[in-house]
N, C-alpha and C positions, 0 to 999 in steps of 0.2 A: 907818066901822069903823076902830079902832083897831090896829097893827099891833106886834105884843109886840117890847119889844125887852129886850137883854143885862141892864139894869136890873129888868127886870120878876122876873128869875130868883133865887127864893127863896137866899141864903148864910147857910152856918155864921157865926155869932158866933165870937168865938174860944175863949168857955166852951163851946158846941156843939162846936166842933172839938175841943177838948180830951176833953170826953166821947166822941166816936167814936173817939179816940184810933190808932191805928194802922193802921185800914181807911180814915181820911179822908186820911190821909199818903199811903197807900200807890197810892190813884186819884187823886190829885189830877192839872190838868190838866197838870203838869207831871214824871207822872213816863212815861219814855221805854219804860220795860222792859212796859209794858202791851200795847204795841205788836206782842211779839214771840210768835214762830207756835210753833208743837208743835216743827219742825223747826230752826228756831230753836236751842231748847233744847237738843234734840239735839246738838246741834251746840257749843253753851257747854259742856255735858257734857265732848266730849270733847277742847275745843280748850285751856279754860281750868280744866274741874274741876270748876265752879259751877254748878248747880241752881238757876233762875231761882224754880223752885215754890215753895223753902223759902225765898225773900227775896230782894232785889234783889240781885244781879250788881253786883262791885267792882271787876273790871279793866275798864282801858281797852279792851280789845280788847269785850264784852261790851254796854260802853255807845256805842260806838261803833256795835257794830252795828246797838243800842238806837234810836240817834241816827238811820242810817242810815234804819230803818223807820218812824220818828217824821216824816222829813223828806221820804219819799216817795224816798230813793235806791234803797230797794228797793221794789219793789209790795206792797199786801198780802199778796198770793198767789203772791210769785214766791220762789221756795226760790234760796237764797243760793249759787252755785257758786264753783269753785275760781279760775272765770276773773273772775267780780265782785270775789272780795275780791283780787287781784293787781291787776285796774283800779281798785280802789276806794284800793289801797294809793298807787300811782301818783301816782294825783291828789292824795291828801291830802300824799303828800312833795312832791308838786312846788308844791302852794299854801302850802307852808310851807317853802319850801325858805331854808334861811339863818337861819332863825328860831332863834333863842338856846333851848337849852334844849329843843327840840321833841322831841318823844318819836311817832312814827307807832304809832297803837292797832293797827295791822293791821302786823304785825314779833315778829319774834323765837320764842320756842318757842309761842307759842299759835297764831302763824298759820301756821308751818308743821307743827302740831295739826290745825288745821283743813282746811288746803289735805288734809296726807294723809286726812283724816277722809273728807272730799267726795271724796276720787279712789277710796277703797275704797267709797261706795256710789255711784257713777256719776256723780257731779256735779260732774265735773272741766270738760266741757262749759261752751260760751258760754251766755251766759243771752240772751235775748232780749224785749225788753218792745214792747208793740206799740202 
């Protein structure tokens, strides 16, 4: 018995991909924002303005978070709290700390957007992943 592998899996041509044109862009395995939950959303609404539904999300703080749930920093199913994105800020300044130029996606008025967003419906709260 043969066992299928990554090769076996039918791909777009690049005139195929050209004809699906903007739905094959848009699921492709590389885009991050697919990732992202109902609450999510919500939450880019009011931290950054952006409406993930009408198209991809352009600020850093958005793809980041993008990133976050792409990379399993966040669970599928675990809703984003005030106390995540302060540890999450954390880490990424202190892994980048010195670094020329570094911009932290989690700073400035989106994220304290968001921190107040999460504290006015209850999810100012530790998150806990098990």
């Amino acid at each position: 018995m043969r066992i299928p592998s990554s090769s076996d899996v039918p791909r777009l041509t690049p005139v195929q991909s050209a004809q699906h044109g903007q739905a094959a862009a848009r699921y492709s395995v590389l885009n991050d924002f697919r990732y992202l939950t109902v609450s999510d959303a919500d939450l880019l609404r009011a931290a950054t303005g952006e409406n993930p539904a009408a198209g991809d999300p352009s600020s850093q703080f958005a793809q980041q978070l993008a990133l976050d749930r792409r990379t399993g920093e966040l669970a599928p199913h675990q809703d984003v709290t005030a106390v995540y994105l302060r540890n999450a800020a954390a880490r990424i300044e202190a892994s980048n700390a010195g670094r020329q130029g570094f911009s932290n996606p989690y700073s400035g008025e989106a994220m304290d957007r968001a921190v107040a967003y999460l504290e006015s419906i209850g999810r100012a709260r530790a998150d806990i992943r098990l």
